[in-house]
C-alpha positions as CSV (number, residue, x, y, z in Angstrom):
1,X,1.9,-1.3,27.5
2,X,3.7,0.5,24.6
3,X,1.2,2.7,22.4
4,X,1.4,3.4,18.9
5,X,-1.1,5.3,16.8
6,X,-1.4,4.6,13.0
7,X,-2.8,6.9,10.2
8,X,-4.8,5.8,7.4
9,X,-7.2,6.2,4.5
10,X,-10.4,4.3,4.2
11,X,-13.7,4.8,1.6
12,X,-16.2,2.1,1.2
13,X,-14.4,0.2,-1.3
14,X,-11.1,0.6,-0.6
15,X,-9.3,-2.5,-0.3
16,X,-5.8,-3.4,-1.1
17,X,-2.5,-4.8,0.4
18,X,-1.8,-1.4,2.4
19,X,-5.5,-1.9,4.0
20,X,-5.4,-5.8,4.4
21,X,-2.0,-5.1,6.8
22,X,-3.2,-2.9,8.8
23,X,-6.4,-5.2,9.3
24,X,-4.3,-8.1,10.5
25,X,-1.7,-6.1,12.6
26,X,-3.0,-3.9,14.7
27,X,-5.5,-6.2,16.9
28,X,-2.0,-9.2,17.3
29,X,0.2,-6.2,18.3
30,X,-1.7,-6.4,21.4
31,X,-0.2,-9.9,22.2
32,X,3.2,-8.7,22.3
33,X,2.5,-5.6,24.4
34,X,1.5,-3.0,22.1
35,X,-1.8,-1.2,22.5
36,X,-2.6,0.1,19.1
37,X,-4.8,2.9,17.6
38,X,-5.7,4.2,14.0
39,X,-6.5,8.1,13.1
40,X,-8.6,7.3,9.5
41,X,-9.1,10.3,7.2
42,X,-12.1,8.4,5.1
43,X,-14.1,9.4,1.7
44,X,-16.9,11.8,2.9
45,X,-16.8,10.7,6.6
46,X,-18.2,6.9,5.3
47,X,-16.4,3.9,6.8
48,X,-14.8,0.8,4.7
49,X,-14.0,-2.5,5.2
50,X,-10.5,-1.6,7.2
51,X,-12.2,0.7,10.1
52,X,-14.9,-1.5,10.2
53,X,-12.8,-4.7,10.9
54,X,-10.3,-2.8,13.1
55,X,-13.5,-1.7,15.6
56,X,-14.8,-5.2,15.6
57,X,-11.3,-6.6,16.8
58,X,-11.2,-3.7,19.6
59,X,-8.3,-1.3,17.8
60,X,-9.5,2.1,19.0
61,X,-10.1,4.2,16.3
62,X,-11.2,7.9,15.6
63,X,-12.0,9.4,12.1
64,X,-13.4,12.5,10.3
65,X,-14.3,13.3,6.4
66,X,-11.0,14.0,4.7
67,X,-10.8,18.1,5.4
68,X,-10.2,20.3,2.0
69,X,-6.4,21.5,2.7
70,X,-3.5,19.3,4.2
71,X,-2.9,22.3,6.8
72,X,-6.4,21.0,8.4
73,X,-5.8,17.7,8.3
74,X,-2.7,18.3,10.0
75,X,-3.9,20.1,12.7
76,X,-6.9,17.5,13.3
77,X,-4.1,14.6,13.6
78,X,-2.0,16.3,15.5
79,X,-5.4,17.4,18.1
80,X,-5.9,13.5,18.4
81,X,-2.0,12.7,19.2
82,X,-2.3,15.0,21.7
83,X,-5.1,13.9,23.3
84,X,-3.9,10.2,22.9
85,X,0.0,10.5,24.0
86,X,1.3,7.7,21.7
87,X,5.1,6.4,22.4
88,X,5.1,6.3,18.5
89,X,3.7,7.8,15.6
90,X,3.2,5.7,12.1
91,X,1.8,7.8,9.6
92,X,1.6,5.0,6.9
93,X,0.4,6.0,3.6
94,X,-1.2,9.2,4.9
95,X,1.0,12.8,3.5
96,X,-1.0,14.9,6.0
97,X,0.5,12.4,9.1
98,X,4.4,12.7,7.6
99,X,3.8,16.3,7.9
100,X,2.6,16.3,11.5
101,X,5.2,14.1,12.2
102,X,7.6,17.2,13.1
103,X,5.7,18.3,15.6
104,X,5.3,14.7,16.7
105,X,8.6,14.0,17.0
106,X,9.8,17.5,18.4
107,X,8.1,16.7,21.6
108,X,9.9,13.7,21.9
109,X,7.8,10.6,19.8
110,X,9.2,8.3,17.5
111,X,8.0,8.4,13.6
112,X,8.0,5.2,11.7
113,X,7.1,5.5,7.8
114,X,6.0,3.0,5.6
115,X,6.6,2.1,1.9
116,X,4.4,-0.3,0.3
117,X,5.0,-0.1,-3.1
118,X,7.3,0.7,-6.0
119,X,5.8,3.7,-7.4
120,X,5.9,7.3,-7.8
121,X,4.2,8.1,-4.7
122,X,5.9,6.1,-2.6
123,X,9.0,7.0,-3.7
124,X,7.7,10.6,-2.9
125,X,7.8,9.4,0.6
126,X,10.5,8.3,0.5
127,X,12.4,11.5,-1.1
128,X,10.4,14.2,1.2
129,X,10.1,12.6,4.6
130,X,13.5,10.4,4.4
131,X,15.9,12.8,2.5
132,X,13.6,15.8,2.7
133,X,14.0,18.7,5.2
134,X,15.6,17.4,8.7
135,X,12.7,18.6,10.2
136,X,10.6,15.9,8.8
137,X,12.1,13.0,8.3
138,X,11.1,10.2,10.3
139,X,13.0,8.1,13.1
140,X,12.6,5.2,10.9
141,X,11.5,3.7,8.1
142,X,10.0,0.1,7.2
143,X,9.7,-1.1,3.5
144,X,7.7,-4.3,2.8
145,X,10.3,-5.7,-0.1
146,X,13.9,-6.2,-0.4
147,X,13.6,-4.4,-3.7
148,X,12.3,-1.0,-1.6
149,X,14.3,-1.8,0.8
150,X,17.6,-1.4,-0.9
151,X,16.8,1.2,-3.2
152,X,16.0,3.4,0.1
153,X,19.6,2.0,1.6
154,X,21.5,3.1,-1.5
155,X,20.3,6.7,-1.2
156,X,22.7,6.5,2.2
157,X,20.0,8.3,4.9
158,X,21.8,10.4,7.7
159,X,18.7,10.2,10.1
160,X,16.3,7.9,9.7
161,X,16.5,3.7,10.3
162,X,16.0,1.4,6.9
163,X,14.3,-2.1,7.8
164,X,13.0,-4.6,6.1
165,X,9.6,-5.9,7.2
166,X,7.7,-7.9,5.1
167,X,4.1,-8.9,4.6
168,X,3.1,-12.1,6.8
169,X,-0.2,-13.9,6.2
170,X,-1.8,-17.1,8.0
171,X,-0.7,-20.6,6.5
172,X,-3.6,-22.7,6.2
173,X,-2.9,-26.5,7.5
174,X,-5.2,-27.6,4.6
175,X,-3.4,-28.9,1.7
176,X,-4.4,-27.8,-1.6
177,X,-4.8,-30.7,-4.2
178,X,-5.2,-29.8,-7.8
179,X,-8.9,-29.7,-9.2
180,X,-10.0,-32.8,-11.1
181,X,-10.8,-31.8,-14.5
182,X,-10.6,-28.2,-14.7
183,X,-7.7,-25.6,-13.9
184,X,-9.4,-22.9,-11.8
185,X,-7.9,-19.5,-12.3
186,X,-8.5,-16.6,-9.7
187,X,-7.5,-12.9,-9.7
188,X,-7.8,-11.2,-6.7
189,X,-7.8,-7.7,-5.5
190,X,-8.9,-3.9,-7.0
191,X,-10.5,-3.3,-10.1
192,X,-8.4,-0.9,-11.4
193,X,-6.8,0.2,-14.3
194,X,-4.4,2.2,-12.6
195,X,-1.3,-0.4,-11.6
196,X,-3.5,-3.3,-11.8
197,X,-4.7,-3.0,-16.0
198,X,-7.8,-4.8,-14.6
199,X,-9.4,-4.8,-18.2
200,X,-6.2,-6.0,-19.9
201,X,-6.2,-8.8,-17.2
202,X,-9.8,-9.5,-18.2
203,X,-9.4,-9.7,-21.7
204,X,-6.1,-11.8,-21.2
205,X,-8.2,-14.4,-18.4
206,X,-10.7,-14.7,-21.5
207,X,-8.3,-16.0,-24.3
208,X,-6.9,-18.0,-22.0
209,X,-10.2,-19.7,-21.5
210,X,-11.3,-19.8,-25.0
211,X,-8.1,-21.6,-26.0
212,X,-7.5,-23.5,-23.4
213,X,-9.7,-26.4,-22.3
214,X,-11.0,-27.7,-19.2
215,X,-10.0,-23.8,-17.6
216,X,-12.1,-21.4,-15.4
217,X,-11.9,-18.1,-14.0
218,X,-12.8,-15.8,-11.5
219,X,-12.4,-12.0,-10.2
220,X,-12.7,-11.7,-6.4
221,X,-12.3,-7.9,-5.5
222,X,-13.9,-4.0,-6.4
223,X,-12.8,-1.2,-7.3
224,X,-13.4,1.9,-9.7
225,X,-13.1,0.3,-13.1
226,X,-15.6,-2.4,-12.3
227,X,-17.8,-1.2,-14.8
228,X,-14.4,-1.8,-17.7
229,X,-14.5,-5.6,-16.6
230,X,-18.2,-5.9,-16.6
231,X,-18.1,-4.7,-20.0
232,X,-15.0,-7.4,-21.5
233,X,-16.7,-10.1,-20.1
234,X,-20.1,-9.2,-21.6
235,X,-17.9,-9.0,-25.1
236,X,-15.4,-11.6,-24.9
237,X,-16.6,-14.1,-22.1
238,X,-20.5,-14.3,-22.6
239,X,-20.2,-18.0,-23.1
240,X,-17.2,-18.6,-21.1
241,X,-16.4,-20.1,-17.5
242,X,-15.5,-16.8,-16.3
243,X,-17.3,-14.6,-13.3
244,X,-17.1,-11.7,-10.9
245,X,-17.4,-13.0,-7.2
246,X,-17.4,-9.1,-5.8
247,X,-15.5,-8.1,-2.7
248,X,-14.5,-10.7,0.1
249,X,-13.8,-9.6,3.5
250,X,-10.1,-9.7,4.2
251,X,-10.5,-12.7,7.1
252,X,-12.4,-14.7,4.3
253,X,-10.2,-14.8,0.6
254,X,-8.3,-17.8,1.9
255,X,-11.0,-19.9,2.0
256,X,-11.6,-19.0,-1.5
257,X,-8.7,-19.8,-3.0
258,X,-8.4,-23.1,-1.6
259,X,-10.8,-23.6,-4.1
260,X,-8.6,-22.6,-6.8
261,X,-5.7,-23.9,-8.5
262,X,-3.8,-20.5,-10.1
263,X,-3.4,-16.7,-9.6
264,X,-2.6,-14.3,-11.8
265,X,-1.1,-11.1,-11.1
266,X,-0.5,-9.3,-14.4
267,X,0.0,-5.2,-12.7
268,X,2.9,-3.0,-13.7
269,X,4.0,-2.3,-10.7
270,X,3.6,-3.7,-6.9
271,X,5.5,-3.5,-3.4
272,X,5.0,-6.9,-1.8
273,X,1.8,-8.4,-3.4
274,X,-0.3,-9.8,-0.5
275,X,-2.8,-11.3,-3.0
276,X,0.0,-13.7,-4.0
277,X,1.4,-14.2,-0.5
278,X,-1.9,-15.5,0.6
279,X,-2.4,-17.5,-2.4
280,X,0.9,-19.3,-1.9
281,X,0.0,-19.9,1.4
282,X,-2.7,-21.8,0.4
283,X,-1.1,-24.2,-2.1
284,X,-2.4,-21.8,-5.0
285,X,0.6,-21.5,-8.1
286,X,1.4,-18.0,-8.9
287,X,1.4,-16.8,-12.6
288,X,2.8,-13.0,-12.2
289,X,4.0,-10.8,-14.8
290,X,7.9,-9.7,-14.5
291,X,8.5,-6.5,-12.2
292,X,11.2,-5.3,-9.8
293,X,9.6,-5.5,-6.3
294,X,7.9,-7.8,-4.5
295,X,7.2,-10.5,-6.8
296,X,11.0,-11.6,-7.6
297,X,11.1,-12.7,-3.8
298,X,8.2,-14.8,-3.6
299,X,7.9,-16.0,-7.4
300,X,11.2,-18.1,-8.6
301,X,10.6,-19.0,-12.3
302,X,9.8,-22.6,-12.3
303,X,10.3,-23.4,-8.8
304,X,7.3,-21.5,-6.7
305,X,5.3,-20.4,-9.3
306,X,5.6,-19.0,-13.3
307,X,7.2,-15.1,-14.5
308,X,5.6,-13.8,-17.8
309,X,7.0,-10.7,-19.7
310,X,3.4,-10.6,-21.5
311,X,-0.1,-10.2,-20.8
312,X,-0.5,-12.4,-24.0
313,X,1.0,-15.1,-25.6
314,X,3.1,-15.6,-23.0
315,X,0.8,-16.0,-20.1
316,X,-1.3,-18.5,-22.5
317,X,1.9,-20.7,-22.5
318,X,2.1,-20.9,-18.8
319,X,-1.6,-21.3,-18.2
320,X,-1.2,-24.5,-20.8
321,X,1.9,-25.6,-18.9
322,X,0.2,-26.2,-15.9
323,X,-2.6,-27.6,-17.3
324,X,-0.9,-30.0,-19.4
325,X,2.9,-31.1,-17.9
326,X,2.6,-33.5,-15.8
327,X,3.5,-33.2,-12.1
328,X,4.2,-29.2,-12.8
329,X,1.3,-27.8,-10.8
330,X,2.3,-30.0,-7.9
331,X,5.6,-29.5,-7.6
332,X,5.2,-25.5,-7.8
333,X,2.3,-25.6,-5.3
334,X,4.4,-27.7,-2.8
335,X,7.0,-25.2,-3.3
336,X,5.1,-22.2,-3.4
337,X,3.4,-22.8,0.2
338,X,6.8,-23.5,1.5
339,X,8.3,-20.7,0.7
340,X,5.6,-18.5,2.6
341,X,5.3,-20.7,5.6
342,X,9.3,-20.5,6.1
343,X,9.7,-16.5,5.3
344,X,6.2,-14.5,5.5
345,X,4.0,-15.6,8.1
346,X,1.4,-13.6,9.7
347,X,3.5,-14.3,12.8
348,X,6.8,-13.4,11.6
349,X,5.3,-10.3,10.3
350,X,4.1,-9.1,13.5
351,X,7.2,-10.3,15.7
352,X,9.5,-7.9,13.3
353,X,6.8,-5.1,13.5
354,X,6.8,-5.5,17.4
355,X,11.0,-5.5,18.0
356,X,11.4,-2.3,15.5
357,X,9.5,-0.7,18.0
358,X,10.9,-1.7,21.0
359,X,13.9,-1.1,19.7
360,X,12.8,2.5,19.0
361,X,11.1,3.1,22.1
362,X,14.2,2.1,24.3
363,X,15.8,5.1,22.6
364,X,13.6,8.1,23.5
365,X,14.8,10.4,26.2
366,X,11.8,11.7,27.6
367,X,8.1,12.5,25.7
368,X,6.2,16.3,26.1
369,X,3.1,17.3,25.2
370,X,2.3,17.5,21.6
371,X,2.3,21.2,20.5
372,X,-0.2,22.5,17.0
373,X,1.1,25.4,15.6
374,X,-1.2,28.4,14.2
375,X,1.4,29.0,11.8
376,X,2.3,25.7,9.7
377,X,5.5,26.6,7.3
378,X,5.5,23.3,5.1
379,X,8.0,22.5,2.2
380,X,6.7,22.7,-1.6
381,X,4.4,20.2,-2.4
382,X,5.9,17.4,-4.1
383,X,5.1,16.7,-7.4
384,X,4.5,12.8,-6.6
385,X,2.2,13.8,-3.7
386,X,0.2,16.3,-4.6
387,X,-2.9,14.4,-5.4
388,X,-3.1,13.9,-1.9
389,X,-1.3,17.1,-0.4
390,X,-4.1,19.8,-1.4
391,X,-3.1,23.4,-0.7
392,X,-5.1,26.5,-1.2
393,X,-4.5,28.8,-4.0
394,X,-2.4,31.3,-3.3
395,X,-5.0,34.6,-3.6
396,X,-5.6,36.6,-6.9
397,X,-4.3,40.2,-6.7
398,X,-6.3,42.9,-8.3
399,X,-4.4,44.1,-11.4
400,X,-4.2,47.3,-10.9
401,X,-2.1,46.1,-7.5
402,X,-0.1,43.5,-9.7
403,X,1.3,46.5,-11.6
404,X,1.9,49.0,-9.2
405,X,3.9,46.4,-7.8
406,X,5.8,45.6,-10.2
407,X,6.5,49.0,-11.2
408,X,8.1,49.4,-7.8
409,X,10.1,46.3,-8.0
410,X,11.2,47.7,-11.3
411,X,12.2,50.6,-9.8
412,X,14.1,49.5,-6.6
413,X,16.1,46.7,-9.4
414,X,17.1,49.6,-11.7
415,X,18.2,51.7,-8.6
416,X,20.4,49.2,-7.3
417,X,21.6,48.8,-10.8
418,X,23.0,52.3,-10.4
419,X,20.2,53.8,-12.8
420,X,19.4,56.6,-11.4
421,X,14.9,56.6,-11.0
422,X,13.9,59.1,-8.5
């Protein structure tokens, strides 16, 4: 049985596409061979939806409270590696794992990293721990959009493996028939502001109800700008069709939005959108606003679904479209679930995940034991990463030893210069 350990983040309300993945995953790797395991660095030491749903499938999994300083975190990843002896390492989304990952890899274990969006973090990643120091890079690394995908090829990497793996979700056999009577509009996933402009998406949801009749919405999902939506809809959508259903558990949103007809994604920026996939999957006609990754595969204008260059007039239009042109809704649904039963099934997703790393495994030489350093010498902090890359402060001479110092550095400078000082 082939071992891989995963690294990850978790809080109470953390949920997302990079948490919904490695949800489904882990417990089918287990069908192909591959004994799984998940090393979570969590909000205060509480647990969220991912570790919980991970334990109750059976995916062994360890966790502690996120430690001050990424040298600690480090060293407390690198303690359970040891102890667990992976064949490979994925450190996902987590800075502190890409940094153990030299040690990892020096005593002979694979490193797989993971891009899962088109952002300034991720692409962070990418530049430190692909094109970074050699030291660090990982064996290979998997990007969930052809969009990520090629922008990491184009770069030209010496050492580390580019592959495309994509999202995959379950296909529901029901078929999705449009509702009599009333368009039913969902959003689904964080409340945010950050990426997601979850107020702007409310405000937008509620013009589209007020001038559109016979439409409805709901928001399925949390997050930490809850309080900005509550606040539109108390505003704007008092008297409107519109409501907040909360979080769903990951295993659950399907059945939801078979009871839908439309989602919206309106964010500024995503990897692979697994809020649309599953949507799709269920019949459900995307309405996404126009960006670079991820949602140009799944979403061809007019054929699976309906791009927008505007949170306002211009999603209006294609709310009215589908509401009013006849037979548009059902062709784009039929089309729409097509297109993610052929390319992004849950099955397909986890096939790809399991021959990367056979594929990598059948390459290591031999594995050691996994060493920790007392001494950690880590690169500069990268700008993109340093919100989640904390390093002390570096300590506050006394001034009286600041300039004594630089007295003598003045000194040894001016005698090299040929001045004569003594």
């Amino acid at each position: 049985m082939l071992r891989v350990a995963f690294c990850a983040y978790d809080k109470p309300d953390s949920i997302g596409g990079p948490q919904t993945w490695l949800a489904h995953l882990l417990p089918a790797l287990y069908e192909y061979g591959i004994e799984s395991s998940c090393l979570f660095l969590t909000h205060w030491g509480d647990t969220g939806p991912c570790l919980e749903s991970l334990r109750k499938h059976g995916v062994d999994c360890e966790q502690t409270a996120c430690q001050e300083h990424t040298r600690e975190r480090i060293k407390w990843i690198l303690a359970h590696l040891r102890q667990k002896s992976p064949d490979i390492f994925v450190p996902n989304l987590v800075v502190a794992g890409y940094f153990a990952g030299r040690w990892v890899r020096a005593a002979g274990i694979p490193t797989v990293g993971v891009l899962h969006s088109d952002d300034p973090f991720y692409r962070g990643i990418r530049d430190e721990f692909v094109f970074g120091r050699k030291a660090f890079r990982v064996s290979a690394l998997a990007c969930v959009s052809r969009e990520l995908e090629s922008q990491a090829v184009a770069l030209k990497p010496r050492d580390t493996m580019i592959e495309r793996i994509p999202y995959g979700v379950e296909v529901p056999a029901k078929e999705r028939e449009k509702t009599k009577g009333c368009l039913r509009i969902a959003y689904v996933g964080r409340l945010a502001e950050e990426q997601k402009q979850i107020s702007q998406v409310a405000r937008s949801l509620c013009r589209v109800i007020s001038e559109i009749p016979g439409t409805e919405a709901v928001l399925y999902g949390d997050g930490p700008d809850r309080r900005n939506v509550e606040q539109v809809i108390a505003s704007m959508g008092l008297e409107l069709p519109i409501r907040m259903a909360g979080r769903v558990p990951a295993d659950e949103i399907q059945s939801h939005l078979l009871d839908c007809d439309v989602l919206v994604l309106l964010s500024d920026y995503e990897g692979l959108p697994i809020a649309v996939l599953e949507a799709m999957a269920c019949g459900v006609v995307p309405v996404c606003l126009r960006m670079r990754s991820g949602v140009p595969e799944l979403v061809e204008d007019g054929v699976t679904g309906l791009i927008v260059d505007d949170r306002g007039d211009e999603l209006v239009r294609a709310i009215a479209r589908l509401q009013c042109e006849s037979g548009l809704w059902q062709r784009l649904s039929r089309a729409a679930k097509s297109r993610v039963s052929s390319n992004y099934s849950h099955q397909a997703c986890v096939e790809r995940w399991a021959d990367l790393f056979f594929r990598i495994q059948a390459r290591v030489k031999g594995k050691q034991v996994i060493s920790i350093p007392s001494v950690m010498v880590l690169p500069r902090t990268n700008p993109a990463l340093s919100s989640a890359d904390p390093r002390p402060s570096p300590p506050v001479l006394p001034l009286r030893i600041y300039r004594r110092g630089r007295k003598f550095a003045g000194r040894i400078r001016r005698r090299l210069s040929g001045q004569r000082i003594w």
